[in-house]
C-alpha positions as CSV (number, residue, x, y, z in Angstrom):
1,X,8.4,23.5,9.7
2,X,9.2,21.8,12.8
3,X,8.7,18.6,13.8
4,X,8.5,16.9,17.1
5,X,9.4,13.8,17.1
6,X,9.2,11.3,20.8
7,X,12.8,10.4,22.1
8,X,13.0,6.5,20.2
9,X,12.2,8.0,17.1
10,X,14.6,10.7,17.6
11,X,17.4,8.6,18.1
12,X,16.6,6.7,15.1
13,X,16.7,9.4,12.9
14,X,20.4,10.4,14.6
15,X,21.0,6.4,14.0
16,X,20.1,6.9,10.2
17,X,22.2,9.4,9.9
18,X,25.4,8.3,11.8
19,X,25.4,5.6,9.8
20,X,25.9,7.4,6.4
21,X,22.3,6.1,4.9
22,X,21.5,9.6,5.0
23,X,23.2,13.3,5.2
24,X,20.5,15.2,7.7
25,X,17.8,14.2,9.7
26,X,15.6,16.4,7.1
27,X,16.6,13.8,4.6
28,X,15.5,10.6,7.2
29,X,12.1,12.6,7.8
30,X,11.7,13.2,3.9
31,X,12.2,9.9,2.6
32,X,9.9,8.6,5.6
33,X,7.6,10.6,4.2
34,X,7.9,10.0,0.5
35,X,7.2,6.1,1.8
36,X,4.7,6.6,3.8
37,X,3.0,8.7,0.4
38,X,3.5,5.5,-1.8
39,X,2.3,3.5,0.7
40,X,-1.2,5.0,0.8
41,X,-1.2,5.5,-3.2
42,X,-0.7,1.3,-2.8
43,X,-3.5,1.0,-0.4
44,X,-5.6,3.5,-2.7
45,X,-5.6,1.3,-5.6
46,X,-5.9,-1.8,-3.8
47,X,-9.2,-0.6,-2.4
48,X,-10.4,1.0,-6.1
49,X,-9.2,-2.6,-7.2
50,X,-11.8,-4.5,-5.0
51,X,-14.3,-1.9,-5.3
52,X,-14.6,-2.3,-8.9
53,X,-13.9,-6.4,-8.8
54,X,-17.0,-6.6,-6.2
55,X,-18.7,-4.2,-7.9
56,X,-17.8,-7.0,-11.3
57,X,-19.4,-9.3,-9.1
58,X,-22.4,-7.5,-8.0
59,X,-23.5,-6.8,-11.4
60,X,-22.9,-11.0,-12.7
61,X,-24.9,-11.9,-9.9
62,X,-27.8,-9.4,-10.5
63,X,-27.8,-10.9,-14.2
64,X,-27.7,-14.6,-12.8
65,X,-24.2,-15.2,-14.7
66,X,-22.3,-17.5,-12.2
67,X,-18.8,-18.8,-12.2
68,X,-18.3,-22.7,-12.1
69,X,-14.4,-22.1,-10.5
70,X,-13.6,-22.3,-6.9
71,X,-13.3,-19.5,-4.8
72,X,-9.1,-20.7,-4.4
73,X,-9.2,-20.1,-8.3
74,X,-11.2,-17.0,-8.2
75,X,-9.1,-15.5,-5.7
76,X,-5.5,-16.8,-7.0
77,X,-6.5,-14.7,-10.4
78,X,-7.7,-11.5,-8.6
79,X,-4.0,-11.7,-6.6
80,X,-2.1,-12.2,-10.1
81,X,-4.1,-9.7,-12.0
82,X,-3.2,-7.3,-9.0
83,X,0.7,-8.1,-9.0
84,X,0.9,-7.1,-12.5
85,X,-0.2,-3.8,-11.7
């Protein structure tokens, strides 16, 4: 496969490299690529995540079951519940 790549890019990948991070640009491009992967799987489950806690939130509401905390102390549990994943 080839890849064409614009000239910044290009000498970033020869920067990688020069420096000893990494034996071959094919190793730069793969790891940028394994990255890039992981960083969608993140953003995958982030969005299931809040699809599934509004859809929570849907369903309470439709049953008249209301929450007496803040939204701060709604929203400071949904971000610690989500670290821990």
């Amino acid at each position: 496969m080839n890849v064409s790549l614009p000239a910044p890019m290009v000498g970033f990948v020869e920067e990688m490299v020069a420096s000893g991070g990494y034996s071959s640009s094919s190793e730069v491009v793969r790891e940028a690529l394994r990255l890039l992967r992981d960083e969608r799987a993140v953003e995958h489950e982030k969005a299931v995540i809040l699809r599934r806690e509004v859809g929570s939130g849907l369903e309470q509401a439709r049953a008249q079951r209301f929450s007496d905390r803040s939204l701060e102390e709604i929203a400071g549990s949904v971000v610690k519940k989500a670290d821990r994943k």
